[in-house]
C-alpha positions in Angstrom: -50.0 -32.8 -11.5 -50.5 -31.8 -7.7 -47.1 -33.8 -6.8 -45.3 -32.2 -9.9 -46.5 -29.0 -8.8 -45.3 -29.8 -4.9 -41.9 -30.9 -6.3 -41.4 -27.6 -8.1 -42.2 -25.7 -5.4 -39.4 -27.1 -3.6 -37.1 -27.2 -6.3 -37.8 -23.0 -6.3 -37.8 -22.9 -2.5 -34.5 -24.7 -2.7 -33.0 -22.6 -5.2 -34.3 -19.3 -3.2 -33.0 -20.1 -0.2 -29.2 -20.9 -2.1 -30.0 -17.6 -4.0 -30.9 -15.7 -0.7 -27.9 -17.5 1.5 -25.1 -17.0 -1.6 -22.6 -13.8 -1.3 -24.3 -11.1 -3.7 -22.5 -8.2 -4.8 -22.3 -5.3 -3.1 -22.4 -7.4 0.2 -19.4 -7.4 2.5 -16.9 -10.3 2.7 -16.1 -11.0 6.0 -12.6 -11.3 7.1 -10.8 -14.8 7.2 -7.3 -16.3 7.0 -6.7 -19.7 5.8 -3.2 -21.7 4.9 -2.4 -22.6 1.5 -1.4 -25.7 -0.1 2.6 -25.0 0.6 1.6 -24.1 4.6 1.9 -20.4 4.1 -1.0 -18.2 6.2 -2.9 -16.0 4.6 -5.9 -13.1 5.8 -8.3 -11.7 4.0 -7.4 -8.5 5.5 -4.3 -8.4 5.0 -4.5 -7.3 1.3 -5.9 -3.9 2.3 -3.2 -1.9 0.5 -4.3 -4.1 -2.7 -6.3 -2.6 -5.4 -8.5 -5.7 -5.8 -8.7 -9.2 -5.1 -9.5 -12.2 -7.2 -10.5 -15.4 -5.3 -11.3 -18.4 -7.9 -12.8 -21.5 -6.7 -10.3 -24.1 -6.9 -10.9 -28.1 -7.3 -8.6 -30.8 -7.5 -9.1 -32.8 -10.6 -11.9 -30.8 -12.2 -11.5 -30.2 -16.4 -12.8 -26.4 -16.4 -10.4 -25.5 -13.5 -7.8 -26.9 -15.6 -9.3 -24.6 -18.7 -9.9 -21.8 -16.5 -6.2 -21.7 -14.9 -4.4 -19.8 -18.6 -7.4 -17.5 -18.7 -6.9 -16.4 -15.0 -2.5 -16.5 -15.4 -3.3 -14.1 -18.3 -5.1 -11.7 -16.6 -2.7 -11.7 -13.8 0.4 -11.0 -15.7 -1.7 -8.5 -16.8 -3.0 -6.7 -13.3 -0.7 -8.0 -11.0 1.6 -5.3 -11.6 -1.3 -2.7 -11.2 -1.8 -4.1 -7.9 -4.4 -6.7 -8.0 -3.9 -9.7 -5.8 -5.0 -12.9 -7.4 -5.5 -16.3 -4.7 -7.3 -19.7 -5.4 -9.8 -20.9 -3.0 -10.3 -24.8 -2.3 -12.9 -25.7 -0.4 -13.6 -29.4 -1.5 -14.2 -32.2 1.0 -11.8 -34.6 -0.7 -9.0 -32.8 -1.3 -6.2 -32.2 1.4 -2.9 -30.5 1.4 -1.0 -33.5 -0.1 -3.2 -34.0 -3.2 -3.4 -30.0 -3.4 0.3 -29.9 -4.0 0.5 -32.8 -6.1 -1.9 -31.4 -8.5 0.0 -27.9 -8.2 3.3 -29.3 -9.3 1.2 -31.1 -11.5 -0.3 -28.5 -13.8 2.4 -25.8 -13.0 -0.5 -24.1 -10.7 2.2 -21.1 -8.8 -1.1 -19.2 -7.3 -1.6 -19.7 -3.8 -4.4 -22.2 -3.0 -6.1 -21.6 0.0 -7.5 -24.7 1.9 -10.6 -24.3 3.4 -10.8 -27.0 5.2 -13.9 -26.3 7.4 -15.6 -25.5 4.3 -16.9 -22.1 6.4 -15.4 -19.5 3.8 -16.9 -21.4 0.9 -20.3 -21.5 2.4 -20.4 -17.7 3.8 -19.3 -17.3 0.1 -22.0 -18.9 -1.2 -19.9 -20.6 -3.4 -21.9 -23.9 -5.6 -18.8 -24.4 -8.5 -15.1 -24.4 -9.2 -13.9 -22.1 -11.5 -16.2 -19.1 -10.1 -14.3 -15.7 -9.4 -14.8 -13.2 -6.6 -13.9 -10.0 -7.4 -13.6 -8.0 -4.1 -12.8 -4.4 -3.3 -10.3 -4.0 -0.4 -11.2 -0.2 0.1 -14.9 -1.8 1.1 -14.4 -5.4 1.5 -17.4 -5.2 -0.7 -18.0 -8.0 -3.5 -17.8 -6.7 -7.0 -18.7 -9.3 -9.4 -19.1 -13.0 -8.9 -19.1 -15.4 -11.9 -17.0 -17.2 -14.7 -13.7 -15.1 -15.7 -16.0 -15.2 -19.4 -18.2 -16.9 -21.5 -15.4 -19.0 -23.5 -15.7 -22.4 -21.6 -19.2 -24.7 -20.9 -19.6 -28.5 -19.8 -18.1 -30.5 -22.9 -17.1 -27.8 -24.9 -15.3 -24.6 -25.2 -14.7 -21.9 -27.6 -11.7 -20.5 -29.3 -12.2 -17.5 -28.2 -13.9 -15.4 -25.4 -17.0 -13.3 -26.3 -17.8 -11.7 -23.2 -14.9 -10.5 -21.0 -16.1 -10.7 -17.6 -13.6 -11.0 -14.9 -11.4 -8.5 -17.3 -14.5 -5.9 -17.9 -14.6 -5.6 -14.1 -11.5 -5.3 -13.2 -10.9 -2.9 -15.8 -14.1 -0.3 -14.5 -12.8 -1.1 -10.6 -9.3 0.0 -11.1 -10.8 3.1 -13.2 -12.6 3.7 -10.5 -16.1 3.3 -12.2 -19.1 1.0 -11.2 -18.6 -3.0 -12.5 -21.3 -2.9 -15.1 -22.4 -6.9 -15.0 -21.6 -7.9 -11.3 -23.1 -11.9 -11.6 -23.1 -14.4 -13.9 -23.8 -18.3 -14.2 -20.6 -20.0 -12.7 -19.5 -23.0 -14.9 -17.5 -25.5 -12.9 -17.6 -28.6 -11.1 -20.3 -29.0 -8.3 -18.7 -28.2 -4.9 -20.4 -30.4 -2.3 -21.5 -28.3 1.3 -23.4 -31.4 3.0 -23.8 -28.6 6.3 -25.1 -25.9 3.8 -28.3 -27.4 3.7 -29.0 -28.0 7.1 -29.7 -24.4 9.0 -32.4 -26.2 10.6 -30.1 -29.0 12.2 -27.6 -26.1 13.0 -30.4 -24.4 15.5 -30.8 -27.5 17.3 -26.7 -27.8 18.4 -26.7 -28.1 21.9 -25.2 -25.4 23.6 -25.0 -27.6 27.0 -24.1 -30.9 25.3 -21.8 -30.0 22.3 -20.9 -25.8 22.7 -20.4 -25.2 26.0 -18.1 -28.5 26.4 -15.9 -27.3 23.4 -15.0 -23.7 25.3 -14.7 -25.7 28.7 -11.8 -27.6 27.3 -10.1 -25.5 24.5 -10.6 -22.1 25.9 -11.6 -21.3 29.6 -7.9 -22.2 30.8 -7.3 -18.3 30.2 -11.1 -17.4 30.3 -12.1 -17.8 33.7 -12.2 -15.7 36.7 -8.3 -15.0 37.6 -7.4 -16.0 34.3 -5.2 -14.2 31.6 -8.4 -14.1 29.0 -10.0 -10.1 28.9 -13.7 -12.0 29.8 -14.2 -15.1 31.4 -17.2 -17.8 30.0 -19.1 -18.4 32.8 -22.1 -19.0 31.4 -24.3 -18.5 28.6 -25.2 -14.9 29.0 -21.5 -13.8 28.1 -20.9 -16.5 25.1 -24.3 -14.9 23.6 -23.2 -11.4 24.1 -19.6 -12.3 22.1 -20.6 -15.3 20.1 -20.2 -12.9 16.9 -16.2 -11.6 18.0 -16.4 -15.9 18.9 -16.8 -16.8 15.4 -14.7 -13.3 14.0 -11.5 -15.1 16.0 -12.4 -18.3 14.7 -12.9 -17.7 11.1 -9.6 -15.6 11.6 -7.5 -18.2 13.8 -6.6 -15.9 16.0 -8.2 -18.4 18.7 -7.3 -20.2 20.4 -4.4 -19.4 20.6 -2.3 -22.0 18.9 -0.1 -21.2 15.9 1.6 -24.4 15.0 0.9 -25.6 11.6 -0.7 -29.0 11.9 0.8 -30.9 9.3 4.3 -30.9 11.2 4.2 -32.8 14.4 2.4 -33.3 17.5 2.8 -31.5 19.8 1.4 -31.5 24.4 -1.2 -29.2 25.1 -2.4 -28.4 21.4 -5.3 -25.5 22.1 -6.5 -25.8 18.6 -10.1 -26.5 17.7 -10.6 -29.6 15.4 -12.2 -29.1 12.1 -15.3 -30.9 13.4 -15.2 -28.3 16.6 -14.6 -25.5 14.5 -17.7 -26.2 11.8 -20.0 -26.9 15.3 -19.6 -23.6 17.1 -19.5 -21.4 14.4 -23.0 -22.9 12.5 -24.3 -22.7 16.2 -23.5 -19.2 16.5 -24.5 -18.1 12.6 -28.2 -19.9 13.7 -28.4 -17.4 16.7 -26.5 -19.3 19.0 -29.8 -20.7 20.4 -29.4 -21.3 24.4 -31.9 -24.8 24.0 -32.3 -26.7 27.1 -30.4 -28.7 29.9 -27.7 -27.3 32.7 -24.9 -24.8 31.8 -21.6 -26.5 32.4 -20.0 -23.1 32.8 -22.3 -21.8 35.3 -19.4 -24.1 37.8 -16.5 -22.6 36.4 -14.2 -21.4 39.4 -11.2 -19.8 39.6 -8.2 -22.4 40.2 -8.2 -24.1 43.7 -4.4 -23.3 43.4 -2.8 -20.6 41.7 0.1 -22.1 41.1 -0.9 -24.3 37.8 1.5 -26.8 38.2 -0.4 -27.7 42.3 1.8 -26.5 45.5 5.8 -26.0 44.8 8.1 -26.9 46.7 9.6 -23.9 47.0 8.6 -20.0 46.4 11.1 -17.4 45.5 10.2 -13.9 45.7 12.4 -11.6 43.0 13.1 -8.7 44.7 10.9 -6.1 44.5 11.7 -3.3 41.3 9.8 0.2 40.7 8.9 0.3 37.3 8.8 4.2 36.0 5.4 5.5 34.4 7.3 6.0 31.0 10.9 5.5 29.3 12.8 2.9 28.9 13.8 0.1 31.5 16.9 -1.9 30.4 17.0 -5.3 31.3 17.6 -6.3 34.7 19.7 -9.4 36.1 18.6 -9.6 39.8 20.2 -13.1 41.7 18.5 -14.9 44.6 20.5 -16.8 47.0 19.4 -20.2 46.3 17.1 -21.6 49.4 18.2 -25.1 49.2 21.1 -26.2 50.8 21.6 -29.2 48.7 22.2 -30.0 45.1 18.4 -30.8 43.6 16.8 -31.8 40.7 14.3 -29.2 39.1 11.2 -30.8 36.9 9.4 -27.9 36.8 8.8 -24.1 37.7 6.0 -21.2 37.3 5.9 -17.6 37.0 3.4 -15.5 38.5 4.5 -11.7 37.6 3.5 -9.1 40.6 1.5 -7.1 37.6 1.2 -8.7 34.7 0.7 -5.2 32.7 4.7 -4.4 33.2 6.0 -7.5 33.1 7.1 -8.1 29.5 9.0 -11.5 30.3 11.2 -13.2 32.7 13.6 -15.9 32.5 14.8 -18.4 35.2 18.5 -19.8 35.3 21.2 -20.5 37.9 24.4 -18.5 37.9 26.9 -21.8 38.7 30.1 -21.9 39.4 30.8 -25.3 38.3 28.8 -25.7 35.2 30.8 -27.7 32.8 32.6 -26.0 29.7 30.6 -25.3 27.1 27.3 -24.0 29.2 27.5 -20.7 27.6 25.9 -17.8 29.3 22.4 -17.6 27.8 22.0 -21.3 28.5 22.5 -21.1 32.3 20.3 -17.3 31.8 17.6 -19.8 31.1 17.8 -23.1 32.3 14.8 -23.6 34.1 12.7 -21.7 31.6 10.7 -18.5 31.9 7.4 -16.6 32.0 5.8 -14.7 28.8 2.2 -13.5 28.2 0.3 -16.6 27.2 3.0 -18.7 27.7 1.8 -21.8 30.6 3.7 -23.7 32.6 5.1 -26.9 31.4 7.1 -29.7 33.2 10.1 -31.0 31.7 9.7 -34.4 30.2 9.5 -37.6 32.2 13.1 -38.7 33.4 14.4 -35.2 32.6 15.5 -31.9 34.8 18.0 -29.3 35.3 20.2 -29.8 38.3 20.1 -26.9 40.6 24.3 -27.8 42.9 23.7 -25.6 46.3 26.7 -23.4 45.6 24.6 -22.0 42.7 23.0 -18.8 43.0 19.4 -18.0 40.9 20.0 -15.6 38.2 17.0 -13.9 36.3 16.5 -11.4 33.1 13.5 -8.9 33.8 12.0 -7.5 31.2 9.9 -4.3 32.0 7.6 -2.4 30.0 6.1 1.3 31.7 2.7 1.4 30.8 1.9 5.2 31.4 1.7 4.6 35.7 4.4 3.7 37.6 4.1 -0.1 39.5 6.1 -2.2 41.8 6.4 -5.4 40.5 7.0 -8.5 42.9 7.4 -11.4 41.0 7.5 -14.5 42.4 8.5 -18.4 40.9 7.9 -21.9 42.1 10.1 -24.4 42.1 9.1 -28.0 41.9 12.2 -31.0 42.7 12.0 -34.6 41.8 12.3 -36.9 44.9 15.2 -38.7 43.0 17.5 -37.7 40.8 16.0 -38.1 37.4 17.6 -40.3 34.2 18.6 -37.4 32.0 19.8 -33.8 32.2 18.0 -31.8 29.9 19.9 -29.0 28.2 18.9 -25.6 26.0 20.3 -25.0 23.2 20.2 -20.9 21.9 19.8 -20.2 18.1 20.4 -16.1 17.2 21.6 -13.9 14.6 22.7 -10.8 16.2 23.6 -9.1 12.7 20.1 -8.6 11.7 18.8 -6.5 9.4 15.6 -5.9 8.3 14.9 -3.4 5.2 12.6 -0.9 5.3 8.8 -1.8 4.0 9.8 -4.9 3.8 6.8 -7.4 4.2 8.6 -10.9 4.1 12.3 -10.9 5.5 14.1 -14.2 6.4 17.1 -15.0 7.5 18.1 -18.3 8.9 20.4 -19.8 11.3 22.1 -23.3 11.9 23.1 -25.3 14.7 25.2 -28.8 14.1 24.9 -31.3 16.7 27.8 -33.6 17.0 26.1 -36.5 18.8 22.8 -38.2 19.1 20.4 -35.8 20.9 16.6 -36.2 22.0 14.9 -33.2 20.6 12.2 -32.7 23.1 11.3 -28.9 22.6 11.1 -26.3 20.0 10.5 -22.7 20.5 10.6 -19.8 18.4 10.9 -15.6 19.4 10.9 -12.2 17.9 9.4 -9.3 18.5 6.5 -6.9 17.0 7.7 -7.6 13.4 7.3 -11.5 13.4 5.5 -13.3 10.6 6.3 -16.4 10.8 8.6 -19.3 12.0 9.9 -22.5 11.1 12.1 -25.1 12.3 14.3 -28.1 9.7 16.2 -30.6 10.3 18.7 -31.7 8.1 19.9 -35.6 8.5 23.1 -36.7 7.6 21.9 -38.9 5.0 20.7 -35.8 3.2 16.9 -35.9 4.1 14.9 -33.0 5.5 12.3 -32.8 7.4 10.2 -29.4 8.9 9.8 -30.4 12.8 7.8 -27.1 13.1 6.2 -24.2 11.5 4.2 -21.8 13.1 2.9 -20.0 9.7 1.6 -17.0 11.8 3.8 -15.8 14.4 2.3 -14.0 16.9 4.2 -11.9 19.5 1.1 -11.9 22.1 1.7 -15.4 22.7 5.1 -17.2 23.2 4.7 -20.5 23.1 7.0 -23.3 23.9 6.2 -26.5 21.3 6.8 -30.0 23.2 6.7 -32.8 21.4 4.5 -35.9 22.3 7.2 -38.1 21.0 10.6 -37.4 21.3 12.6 -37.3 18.4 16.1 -38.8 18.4 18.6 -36.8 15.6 21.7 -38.9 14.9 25.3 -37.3 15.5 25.6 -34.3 12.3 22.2 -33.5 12.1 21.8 -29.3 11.4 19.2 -27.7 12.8 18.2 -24.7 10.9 15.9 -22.0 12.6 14.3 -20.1 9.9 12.1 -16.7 10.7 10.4 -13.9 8.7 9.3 -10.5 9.4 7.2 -8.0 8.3 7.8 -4.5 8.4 5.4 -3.3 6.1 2.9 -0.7 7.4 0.2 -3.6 6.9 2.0 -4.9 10.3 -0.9 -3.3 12.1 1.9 -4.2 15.7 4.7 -2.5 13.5 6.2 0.7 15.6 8.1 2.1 12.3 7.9 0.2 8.8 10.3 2.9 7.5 13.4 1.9 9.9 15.7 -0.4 9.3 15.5 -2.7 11.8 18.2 -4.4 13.5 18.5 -6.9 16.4 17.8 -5.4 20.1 16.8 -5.9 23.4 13.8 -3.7 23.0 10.5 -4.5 21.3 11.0 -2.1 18.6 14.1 -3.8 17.2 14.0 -7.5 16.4 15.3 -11.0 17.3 15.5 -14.1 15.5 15.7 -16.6 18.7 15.0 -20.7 18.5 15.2 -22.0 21.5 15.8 -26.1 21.4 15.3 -28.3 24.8 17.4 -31.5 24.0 18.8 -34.5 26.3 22.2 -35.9 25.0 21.4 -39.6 24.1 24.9 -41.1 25.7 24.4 -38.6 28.3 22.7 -41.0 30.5 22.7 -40.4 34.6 
């Protein structure tokens, strides 16, 4: 009787602590985003103009999901249009993206179903079944019922016909402004499996100088350090305490690090993301108190660079000449030119861009102005043939056997983009230049993909348009790069063969205009003579664009950060083109 009476004090303790840890109503849902099964981003907060949102657990093969689905479709053909946002939440171990989207062609499934991959939303949730429903309130973020949409399905049976209305009951009293009268009920559903849920002890013994501090050494103090780009630097534990909850607020939000490329499409050099396993780590660390524990703090060393020049000593510095930016206005773009120091033709691999001050300095790009570029090298390719500089954008050599050949007649031509900030500056701006020692196998070229006949409608929360480029010989495809401005939402690079196959070589699901980064790939891929490559991006100018200067203009394409662009930039090498 004594061990019986152990066991069941256990078995309570077990169940209180789930009880105790689980989401209850009335408690706030913290903010997340999370991509569903067809790669498409999605944050929690995003739905704030919403009247409610629905979250069902979701589970790849599970019967009562598969019940539950016509029950949850009804009720959003019937609240949709009263503004009542309805998502599917899958946070199973053994399902990925593939099986997801198998099973939602499947069953017909046209809800977004949002991976959770980390399992992290699931357990903050408190979630233990598939099939449950969340019911939150976007005025509040506050959770208004939690439970089975009713009482109509059980384990092995069902019944014709629903006796208690749950789901319906409370999204009936929330959108008539009245209090949800039952708020909980059992879930019925397959068991979802958190094998981390259960170990909060465990999680308080992560070492923060063996496992945490590492992570942030290798992912994140390239722009958090002293000198760096990053608005604090981690030089210790003292300042990850201090921000370990905004730490785990950018995590569980992907705004960090910064790396927007959706991982199911290619590999790409100098990928900032976190793994999953990374991901699970520091945020469990920080949700046990982020306990310092013992042994040395790796970041305690963290210097500033020895150089800082990224790329090590150039072999040449140009300084573009100096410009006054005004406290306020407007500053079109300027085209200064440099004589070019070399009196020889060279070979470029490389350059860096260090803007005089940073806080004017919107972007810069780096070409040649050349006399004797062949035919063909239209004007925006020579604007930026050697690259250019943009907030959060590093420098990156060209591949291996590649460069841009700089002839000695050529003069260096550059596009300045300046920004007043409220105090007038003088900006100095200054690139490096760094040569191969012979001249390399391939010339590397840049190809410019635009529209400039945008337009983007008022309100609009999801505009694409698209454009294509035909290449009429084999090419390397080495880079990809996508641009717009305040409005962008999202981005996404195809390729269409010859043979009538497609392929997505990137998508960056969440676009953001803070960092413009240039995707490399690790391998190079070789597209055969009539391949189309078609550059696809999407806006939003909704007012729930919290960057959006007007979401009642229409928008069309401009210079200037309050009109738009739809730019893919492509860094290819002509196959036949050999030097």
């Amino acid at each position: 009787m004594k061990t019986f009476a152990r066991l069941a004090a256990l078995v309570l303790f077990a169940l209180a602590s789930t009880l105790a840890f689980a989401l209850q109503p009335g408690d706030r849902v913290d903010n997340f985003r999370l991509l569903d099964h067809r790669g498409i981003s999605h944050e929690l907060r995003y739905l704030s103009d919403t009247k409610a949102i629905v979250l069902m657990v979701h589970g790849n093969g599970c019967p009562i999901v598969r019940q539950a689905l016509p029950a949850l479709d009804t009720l959003r053909r019937r609240f949709e249009s009263q503004g009542v946002t309805f998502l599917l939440l899958d946070s199973n171990l053994q399902d990925d993206r593939k099986a997801v989207l198998a099973e939602a062609a499947e069953f017909g499934i046209t809800l977004p179903i949002l991976l959770d991959e980390t399992q992290l939303i699931g357990e903050a949730l408190g979630v233990t079944r598939t099939a449950e429903v969340f019911l939150i309130d976007p005025k509040t973020w506050k959770l208004l019922y939690r439970g089975p949409i009713d009482d109509r399905l059980s384990y092995g049976a069902q019944k014709p016909t629903a006796s208690k209305l749950y789901l319906e009951d409370a999204l009936a009293a929330a959108l008539d402004g009245k209090s949800v009268a039952v708020t909980q009920a059992e879930p019925v559903g397959c068991i979802v499996d958190f094998p981390e849920r259960d170990r909060k002890a465990e999680h308080a013994r992560i070492s923060y100088a063996e496992q945490i501090a590492p992570i942030l050494r290798a992912q994140c103090t390239e722009c958090h350090r002293p000198g760096g780009i990053g608005p604090w630097a981690m030089t210790g534990y003292k300042p990850i305490r201090g921000f370990a909850p905004m730490i785990r607020e950018v995590l569980r939000t992907k705004r960090m690090p910064p790396w927007y490329a959706d991982p199911h499409y290619g590999s790409f050099v100098g990928d900032r993301s976190l793994t999953v396993e990374q991901v699970r780590t520091v945020v469990h660390w920080i949700e046990a108190g982020a306990p310092r524990g013992d042994g040395p703090d790796p970041l305690e060393s963290l210097a500033a660079p020895s150089s800082e020049w990224s790329l090590g000593e150039p072999d040449m510095v140009v300084e573009i000449p100096a410009f006054d930016v005004p406290a306020t206005g407007v500053v079109d773009y300027m085209y200064p030119q440099v004589p070019n120091p070399f009196n020889r033709d060279v070979w470029v691999r490389a350059i860096d861009i260090i803007p005089g001050d940073r806080t004017v300095v919107h972007h810069v790009l780096a070409g040649v102005a050349d006399p004797e570029a062949p035919r063909g090298r239209v004007f925006v390719e020579q604007l930026a043939a050697f690259g250019g500089y943009s907030p959060g954008r590093n420098a990156v050599p060209f591949p291996a056997d590649t460069g841009v050949l700089l002839r000695a007649n050529a003069r260096l031509n550059f596009q300045m983009h300046y920004t007043p900030n409220g105090k007038a500056k003088r900006d100095v701006t200054r690139v490096a230049y760094y040569l191969h020692k012979d001249p390399p196998k391939h010339e590397i070229r840049l190809q410019f993909l635009m529209t400039s006949s945008l337009r983007i409608p008022p309100f609009a929360k999801a505009h694409t348009e698209s454009v294509t480029h035909l290449f009429d010989r084999d090419v390397m495809l080495h880079s990809l790069m996508p641009h717009a401005h305040l409005r962008g939402r999202a981005a996404k690079f195809v390729a269409r063969f010859p043979d009538g196959r497609e392929e997505v070589l990137l998508s960056v699901p969440k676009y953001d205009f803070s960092w413009q980064t240039a995707y490399l790939f690790e391998e190079p891929r070789l597209l055969p003579a009539g391949t189309r490559i078609v550059f696809e991006m999407t806006w939003d100018n909704s007012a729930q664009n919290p960057a959006n200067p007007d979401p009642s203009r229409t928008v069309p394409w401009g210079d200037q950060t309050w009109d738009e662009m739809n730019a893919g930039w492509i860094r290819y090498r002509e196959v036949a083109g050999a030097q």
